[in-house]
LOTOR-241109 format. One line per 3 residues: number of its first residue (from 0); their letters; for each residue x, y, z of N, C-alpha, C. Coordinates in pm, whole numbers. Atoms other than C-alpha are relative to their C-alpha. Layout:
NUM = A = X Y Z X Y Z X Y Z ~ ...
This chain:
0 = XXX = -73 117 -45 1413 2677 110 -67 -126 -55 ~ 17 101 55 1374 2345 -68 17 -109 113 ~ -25 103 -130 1331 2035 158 4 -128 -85
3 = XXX = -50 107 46 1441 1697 52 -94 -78 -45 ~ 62 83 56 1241 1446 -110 -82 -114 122 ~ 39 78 -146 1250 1248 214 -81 86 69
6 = XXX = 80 -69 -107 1096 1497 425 -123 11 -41 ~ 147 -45 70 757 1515 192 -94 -132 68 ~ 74 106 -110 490 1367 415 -129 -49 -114
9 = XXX = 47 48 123 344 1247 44 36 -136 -61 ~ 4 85 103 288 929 -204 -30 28 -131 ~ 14 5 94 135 1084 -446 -81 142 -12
12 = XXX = 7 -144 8 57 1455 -619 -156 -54 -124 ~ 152 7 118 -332 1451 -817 -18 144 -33 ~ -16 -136 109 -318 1744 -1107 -140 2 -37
15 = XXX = 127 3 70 -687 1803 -1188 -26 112 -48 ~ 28 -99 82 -797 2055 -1481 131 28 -66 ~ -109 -76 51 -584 2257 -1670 120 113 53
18 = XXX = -87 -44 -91 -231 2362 -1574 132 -45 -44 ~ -141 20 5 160 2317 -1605 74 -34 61 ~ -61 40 -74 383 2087 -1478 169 -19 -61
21 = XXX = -183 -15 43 787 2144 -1553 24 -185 7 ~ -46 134 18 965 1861 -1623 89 -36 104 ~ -170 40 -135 1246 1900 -1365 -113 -24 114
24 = XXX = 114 72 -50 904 1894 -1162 -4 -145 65 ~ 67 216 34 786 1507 -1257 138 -57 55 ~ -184 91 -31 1206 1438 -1191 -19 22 93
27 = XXX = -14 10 -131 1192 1543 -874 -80 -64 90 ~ 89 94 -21 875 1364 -775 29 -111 -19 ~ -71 135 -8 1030 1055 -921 90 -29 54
30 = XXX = -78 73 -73 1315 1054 -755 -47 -28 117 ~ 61 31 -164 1115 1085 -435 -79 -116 20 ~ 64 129 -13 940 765 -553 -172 46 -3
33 = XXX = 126 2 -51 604 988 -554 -65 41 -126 ~ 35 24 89 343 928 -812 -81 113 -82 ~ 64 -155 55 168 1213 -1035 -132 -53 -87
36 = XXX = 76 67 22 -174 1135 -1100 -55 117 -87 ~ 60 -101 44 -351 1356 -1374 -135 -66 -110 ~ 160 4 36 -737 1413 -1462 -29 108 -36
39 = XXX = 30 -125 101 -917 1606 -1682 -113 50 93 ~ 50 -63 -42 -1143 1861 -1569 -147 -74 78 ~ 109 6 -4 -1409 1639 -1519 20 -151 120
42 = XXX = -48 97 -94 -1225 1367 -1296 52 -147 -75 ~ -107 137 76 -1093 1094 -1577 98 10 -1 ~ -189 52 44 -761 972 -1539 36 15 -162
45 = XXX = -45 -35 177 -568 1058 -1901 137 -31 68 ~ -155 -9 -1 -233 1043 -1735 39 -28 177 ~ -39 139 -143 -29 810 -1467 148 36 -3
48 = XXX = -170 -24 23 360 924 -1394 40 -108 115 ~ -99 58 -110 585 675 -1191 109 -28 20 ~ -159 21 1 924 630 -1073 32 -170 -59
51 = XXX = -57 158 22 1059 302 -1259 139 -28 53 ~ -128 43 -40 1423 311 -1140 36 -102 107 ~ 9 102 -76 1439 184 -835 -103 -82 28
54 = XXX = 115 94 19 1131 -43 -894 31 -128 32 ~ -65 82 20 1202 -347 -740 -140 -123 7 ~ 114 82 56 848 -510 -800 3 -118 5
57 = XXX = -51 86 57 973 -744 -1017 55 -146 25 ~ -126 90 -42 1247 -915 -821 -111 -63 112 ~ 71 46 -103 998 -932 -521 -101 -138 -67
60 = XXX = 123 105 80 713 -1116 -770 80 -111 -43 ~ -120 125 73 1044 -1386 -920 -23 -74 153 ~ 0 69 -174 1050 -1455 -501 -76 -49 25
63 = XXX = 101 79 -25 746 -1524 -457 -59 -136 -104 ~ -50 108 79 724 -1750 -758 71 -100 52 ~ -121 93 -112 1023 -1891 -594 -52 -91 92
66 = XXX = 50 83 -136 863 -1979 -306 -112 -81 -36 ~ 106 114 20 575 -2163 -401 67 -103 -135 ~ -40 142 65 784 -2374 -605 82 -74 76
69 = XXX = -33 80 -120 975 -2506 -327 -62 -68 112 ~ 71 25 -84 813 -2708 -125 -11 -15 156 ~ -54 -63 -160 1001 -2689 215 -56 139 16
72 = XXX = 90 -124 -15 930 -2315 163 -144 30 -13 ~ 167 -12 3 577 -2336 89 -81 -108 103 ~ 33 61 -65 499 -2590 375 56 80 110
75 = XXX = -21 -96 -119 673 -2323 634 -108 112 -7 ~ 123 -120 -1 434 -2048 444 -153 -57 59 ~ 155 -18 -27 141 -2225 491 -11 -50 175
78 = XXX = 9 -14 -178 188 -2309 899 21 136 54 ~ -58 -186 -61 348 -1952 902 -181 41 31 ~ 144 -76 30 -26 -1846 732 -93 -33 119
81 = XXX = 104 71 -107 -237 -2088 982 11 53 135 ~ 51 -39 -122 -83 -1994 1288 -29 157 45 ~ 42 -127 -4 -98 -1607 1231 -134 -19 38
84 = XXX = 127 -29 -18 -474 -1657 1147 -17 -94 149 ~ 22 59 -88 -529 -1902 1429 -3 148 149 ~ -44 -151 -95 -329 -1587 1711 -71 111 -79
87 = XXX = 108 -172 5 -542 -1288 1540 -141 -74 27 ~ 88 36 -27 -841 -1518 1604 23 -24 155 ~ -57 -15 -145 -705 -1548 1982 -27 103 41
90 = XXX = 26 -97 -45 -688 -1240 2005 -138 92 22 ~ 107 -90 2 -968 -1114 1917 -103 -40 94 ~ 83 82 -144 -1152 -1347 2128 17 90 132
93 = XXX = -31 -108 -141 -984 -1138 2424 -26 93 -43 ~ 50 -139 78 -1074 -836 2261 -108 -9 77 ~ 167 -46 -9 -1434 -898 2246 -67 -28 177
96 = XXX = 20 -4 -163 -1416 -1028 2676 44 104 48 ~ -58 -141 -35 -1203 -719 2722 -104 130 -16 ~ 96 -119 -17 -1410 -456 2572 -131 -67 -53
99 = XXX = 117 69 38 -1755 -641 2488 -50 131 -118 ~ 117 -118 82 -1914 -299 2375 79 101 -126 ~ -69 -55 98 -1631 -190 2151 -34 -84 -145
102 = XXX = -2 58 141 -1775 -464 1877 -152 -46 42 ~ 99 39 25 -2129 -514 2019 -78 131 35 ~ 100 -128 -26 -2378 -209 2034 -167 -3 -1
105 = XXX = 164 41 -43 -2746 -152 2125 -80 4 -181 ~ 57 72 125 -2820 -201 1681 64 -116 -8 ~ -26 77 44 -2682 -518 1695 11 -100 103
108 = XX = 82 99 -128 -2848 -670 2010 -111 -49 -34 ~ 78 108 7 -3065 -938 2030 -151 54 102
């Protein structure tokens, strides 16, 4: 029984040494979006397979471009950026009154 591309609880297949990989193989791995990493016997990379089709990389990197050339948009990113860091610095503050000993331990007492 063959299981779908979706169901593979995988990113990526590493081929090391000598061995045979079908071609309908590498297709089916690409369509699943999952990458085929191959090394020679000795652990050097020689060979990199990846799905380019639906690759949408590209379009994402033009966006971001995008955005830092607008300056309305890049004056929302950077309050967006501030108050994230600002609330994970909040938090953590309660963290460290919450559990004290989950980030301070008896090597790193005074």
């Amino acid at each position: 029984m063959e299981l779908p591309t979706s169901a593979w609880q995988f990113d990526k297949v590493i081929i090391q040494g000598r061995g045979c990989v079908s071609t309908e193989a590498l297709e089916r791995l690409a369509d699943g979006n999952i990458n085929v990493i191959m090394l020679d016997k000795r652990g050097k990379l020689y060979s990199y397979f990846h799905h380019i089709g639906g690759n949408n990389e590209s379009l994402i990197r033009q966006m971001q471009y995008d955005t830092f050339r607008d300056e309305a948009k890049l004056e929302y990113l950077r309050k967006w950026i501030v108050s994230q860091k600002i609330e994970s610095q909040i938090q953590l503050l309660k963290e460290l009154v919450e559990e004290p000993r989950r980030y301070y331990n008896s090597y790193n007492k005074k």
